[in-house]
C-alpha positions, 0 to 999 in steps of 0.5 A: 590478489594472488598477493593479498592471498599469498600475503595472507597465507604468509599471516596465516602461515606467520601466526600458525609458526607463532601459534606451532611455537607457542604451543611447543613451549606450551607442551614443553612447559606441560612436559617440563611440569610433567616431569616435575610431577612425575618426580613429585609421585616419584617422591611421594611414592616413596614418602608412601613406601616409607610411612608404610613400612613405618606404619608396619614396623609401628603395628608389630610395636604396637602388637609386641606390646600388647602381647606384652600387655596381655602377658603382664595382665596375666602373670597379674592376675595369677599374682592376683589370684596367688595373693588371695590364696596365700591371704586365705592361708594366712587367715586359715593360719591365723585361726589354727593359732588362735585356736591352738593358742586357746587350747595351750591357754586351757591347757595350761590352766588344767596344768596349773589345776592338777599342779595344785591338785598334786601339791595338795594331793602330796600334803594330804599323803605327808599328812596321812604318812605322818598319822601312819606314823603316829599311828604305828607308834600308837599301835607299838605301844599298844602291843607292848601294853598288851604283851605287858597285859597279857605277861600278867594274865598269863605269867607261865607264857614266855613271849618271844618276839616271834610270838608277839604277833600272834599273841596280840590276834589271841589277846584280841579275840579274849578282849575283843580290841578291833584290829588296826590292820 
């Protein structure tokens, strides 16, 4: 018995060995696939910190360029709002021109008007000039006629150039002839 019992402590003792081993390749196995996962979180800590400082550097990017786009957005719509300006003065431009243009075209009508009013004005004086004229010679020979009259009327008289003048007032007022002048 003593024997059955020490052989069943060496078969107890056999598979407690057996089962120490396995479980020490169990545990280094789990340790060995410890180690690996460990490497693996190593790894993917760094894939981590890497995506991370990526996603960083691609937020700043991304806010640059919005920055950027709400500088262009702006310069857009002061260009905007300068266009549209600068188009009302255009227009108010246009319209002061128009304006002026019509004024010139008045302006000139009016021009051509008193042009042709001179140029009739200065035939009209030609005219009068020229019935002066003919009229001073009829006046000249009027008082020659009547210096002639009155050297008849009045033979004793002696008229002198210098009396012409007053002689023809003297014969007007005898004869009664309207003055010319």
């Amino acid at each position: 018995m003593q024997q059955a019992a020490v052989a069943s402590c060496e078969r107890k003792l056999q598979w407690l060995r057996i089962r120490a081993r396995q479980i020490s390749g169990e545990r280094d196995a789990a340790r060995l696939d410890l180690e690996g996962a460990e490497r693996r979180c190593r790894q993917l800590l760094r894939q981590l910190d890497e995506q991370r400082a990526a996603h960083e550097d691609s937020q700043g990017r991304l806010r640059k360029i919005q920055a950027e786009m709400k500088a262009k957005d702006l310069l857009l719509q002061q260009a905007t709002q300068r266009q549209a300006k600068l188009e009302a003065s255009a227009q108010l431009l246009q319209d002061r021109e128009a304006n002026l243009q019509g004024r010139l075209n008045l302006t000139m009508k009016e021009n051509t008007q008193l042009q042709n009013q001179v140029v009739k004005m200065s035939e009209k004086l030609s005219a009068t000039e020229k019935l002066v004229l003919e009229l001073q010679t009829e006046l000249d020979l009027v008082r020659k006629d009547k210096v002639a009259f009155l050297c008849v009327m009045c033979p004793s008289r002696l008229f002198s150039a210098t009396h012409q003048k007053s002689d023809v007032f003297i014969c007007q007022k005898v004869l009664r002839v309207p003055r010319l002048f």
